[in-house]
Residue frames relative to the residue before (quaternion, step in Angstrom):
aa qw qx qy qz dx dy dz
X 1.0000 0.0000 0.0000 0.0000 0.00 0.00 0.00
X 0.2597 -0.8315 0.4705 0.1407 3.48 -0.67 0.95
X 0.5691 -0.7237 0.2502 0.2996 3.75 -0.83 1.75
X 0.2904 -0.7346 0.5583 0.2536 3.40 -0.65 0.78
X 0.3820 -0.6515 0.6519 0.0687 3.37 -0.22 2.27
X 0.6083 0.5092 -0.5222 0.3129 4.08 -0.17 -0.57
X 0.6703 0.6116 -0.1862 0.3768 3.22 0.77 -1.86
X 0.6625 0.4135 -0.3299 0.5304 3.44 1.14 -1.12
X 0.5140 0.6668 -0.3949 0.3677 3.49 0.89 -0.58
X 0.7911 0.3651 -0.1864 0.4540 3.03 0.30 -1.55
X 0.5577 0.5696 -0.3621 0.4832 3.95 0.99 -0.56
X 0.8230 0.3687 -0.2342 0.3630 3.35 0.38 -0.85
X 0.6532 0.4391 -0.4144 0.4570 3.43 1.53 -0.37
X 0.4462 0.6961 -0.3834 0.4114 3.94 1.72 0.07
X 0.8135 0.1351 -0.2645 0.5001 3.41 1.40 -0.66
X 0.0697 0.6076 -0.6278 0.4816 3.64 1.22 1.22
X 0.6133 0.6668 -0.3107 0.2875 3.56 -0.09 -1.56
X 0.7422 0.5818 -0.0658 0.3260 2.34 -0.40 -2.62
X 0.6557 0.5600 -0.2096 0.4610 3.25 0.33 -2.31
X 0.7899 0.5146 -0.1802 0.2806 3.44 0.23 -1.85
X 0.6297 0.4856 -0.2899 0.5327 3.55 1.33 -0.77
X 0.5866 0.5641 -0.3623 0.4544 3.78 0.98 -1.35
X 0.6844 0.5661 -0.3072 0.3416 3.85 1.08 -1.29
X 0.7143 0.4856 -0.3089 0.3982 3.21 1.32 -1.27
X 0.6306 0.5964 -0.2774 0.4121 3.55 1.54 -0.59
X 0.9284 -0.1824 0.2047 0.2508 3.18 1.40 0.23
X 0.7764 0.2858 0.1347 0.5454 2.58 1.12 -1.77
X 0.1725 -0.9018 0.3512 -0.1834 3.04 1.32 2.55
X 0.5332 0.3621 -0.5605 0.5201 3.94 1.77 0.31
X 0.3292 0.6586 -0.5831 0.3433 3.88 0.41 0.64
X 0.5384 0.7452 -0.3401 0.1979 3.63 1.23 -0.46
X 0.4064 0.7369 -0.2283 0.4896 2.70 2.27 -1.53
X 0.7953 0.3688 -0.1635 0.4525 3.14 -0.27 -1.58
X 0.7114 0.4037 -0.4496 0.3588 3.71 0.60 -0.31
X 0.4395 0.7019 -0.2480 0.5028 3.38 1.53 -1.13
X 0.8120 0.3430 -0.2678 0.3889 3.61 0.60 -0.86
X 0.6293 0.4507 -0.3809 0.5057 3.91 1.54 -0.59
X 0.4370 0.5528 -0.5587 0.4374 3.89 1.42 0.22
X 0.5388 0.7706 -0.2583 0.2217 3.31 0.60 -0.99
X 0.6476 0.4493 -0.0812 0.6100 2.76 0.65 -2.43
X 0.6441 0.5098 -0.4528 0.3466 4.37 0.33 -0.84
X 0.9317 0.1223 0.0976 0.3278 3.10 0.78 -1.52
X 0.5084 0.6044 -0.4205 0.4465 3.43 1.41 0.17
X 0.3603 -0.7568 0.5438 0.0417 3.14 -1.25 1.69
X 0.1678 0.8163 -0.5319 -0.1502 4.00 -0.45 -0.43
X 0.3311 -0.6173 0.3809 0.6036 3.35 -0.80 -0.76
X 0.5838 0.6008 -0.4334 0.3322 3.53 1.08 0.63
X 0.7577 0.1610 -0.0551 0.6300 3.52 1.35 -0.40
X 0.3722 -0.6708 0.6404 0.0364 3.56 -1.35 0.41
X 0.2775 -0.7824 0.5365 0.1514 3.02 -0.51 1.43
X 0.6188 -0.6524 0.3469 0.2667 3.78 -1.44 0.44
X 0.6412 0.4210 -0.4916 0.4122 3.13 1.16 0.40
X 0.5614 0.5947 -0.4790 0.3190 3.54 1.05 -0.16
X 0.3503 0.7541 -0.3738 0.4109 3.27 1.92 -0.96
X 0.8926 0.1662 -0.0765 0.4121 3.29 0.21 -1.24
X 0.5961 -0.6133 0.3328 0.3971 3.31 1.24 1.00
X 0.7008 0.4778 -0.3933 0.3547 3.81 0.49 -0.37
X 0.0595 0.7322 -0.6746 0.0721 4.31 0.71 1.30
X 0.8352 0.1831 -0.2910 0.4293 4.17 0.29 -0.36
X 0.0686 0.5893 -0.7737 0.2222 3.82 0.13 1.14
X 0.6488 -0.4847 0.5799 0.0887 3.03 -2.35 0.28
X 0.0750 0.8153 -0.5693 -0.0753 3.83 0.15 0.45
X 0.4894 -0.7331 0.4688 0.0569 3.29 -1.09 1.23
X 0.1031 -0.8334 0.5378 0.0750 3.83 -0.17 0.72
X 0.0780 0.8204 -0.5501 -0.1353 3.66 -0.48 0.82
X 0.1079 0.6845 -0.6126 0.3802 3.88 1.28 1.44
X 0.3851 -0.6926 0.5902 0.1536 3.06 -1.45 1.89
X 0.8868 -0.2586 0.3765 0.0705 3.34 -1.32 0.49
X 0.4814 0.7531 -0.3662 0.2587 3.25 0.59 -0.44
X 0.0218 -0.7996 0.5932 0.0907 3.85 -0.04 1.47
X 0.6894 0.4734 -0.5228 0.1650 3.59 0.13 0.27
X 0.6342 0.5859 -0.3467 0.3665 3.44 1.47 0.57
X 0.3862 -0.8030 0.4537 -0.0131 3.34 -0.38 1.55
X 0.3191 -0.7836 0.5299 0.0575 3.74 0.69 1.36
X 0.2678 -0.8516 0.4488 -0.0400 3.37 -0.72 1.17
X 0.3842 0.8157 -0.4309 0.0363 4.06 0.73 -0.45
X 0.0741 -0.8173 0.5714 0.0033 3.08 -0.92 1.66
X 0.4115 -0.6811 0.6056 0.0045 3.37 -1.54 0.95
X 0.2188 -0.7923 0.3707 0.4325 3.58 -0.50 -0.20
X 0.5161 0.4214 -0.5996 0.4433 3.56 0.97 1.26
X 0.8901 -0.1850 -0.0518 0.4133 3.73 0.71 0.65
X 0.4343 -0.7778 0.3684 0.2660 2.84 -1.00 -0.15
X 0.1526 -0.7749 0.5791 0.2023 4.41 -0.56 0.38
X 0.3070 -0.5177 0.7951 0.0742 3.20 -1.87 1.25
X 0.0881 0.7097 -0.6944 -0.0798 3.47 -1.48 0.81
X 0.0328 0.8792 -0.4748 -0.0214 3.48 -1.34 0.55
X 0.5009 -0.6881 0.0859 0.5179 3.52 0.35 0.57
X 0.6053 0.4485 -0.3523 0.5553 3.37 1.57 0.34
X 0.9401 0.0470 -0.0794 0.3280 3.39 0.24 0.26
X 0.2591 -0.7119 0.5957 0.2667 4.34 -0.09 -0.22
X 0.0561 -0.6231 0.7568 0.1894 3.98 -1.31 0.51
X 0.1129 0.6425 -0.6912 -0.3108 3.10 -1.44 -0.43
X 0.0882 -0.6836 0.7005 0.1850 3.68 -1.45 0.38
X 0.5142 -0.5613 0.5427 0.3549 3.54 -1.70 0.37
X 0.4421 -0.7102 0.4240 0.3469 3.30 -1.06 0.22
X 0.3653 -0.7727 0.5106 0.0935 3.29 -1.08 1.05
X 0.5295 0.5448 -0.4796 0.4390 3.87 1.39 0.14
X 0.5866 -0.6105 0.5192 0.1172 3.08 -1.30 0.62
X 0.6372 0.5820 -0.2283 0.4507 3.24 1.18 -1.28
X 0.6671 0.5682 -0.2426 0.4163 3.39 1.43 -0.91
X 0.5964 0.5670 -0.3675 0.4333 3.15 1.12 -1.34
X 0.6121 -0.6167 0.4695 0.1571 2.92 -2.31 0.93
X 0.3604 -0.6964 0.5588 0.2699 3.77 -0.21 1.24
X 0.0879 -0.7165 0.6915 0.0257 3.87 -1.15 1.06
């Protein structure tokens, strides 16, 4: 019998949802659980196949309904550096801690 990829579709964007409402109430280890139905949508390997390729649909449009908010200045650090983004511009700098740096 062959997997009805819709069904999983439709199951997995129910506990996206779910996850998403529980997050907004608060309850911010929901992240996991969202993080993980991103996962199951889109994570390719050569060991597994994510569920939208399943269903043929890898370039759809995803809709964002996150307010706006220009005075926050996303931050994502690595330990070869670090990026500032804003809607005017991107820094990067290398990193200068030690503690970070890879021990060879």
């Amino acid at each position: 019998m062959e997997p009805d990829f819709k069904a999983h579709l439709f199951r997995q964007l129910g506990f996206l949802w779910r996850s998403c409402q529980a997050y907004d109430e608060g309850y911010i280890d929901e992240a996991v659980r969202i993080a993980t139905v991103i996962r199951v949508l889109i994570h390719d390997t050569q060991a597994s196949t994510s569920l939208l390729k399943h269903l043929d649909a890898e370039n759809i449009l995803l809709s964002s309904t996150v307010v706006s908010h220009t005075d926050i200045k996303p931050v994502f650090m690595s330990a070869m550096g670090r990026t500032r983004m804003t809607s005017t511009e991107t820094t990067r700098k290398p990193n200068t801690d030690p503690k970070l740096a890879c021990n060879r």
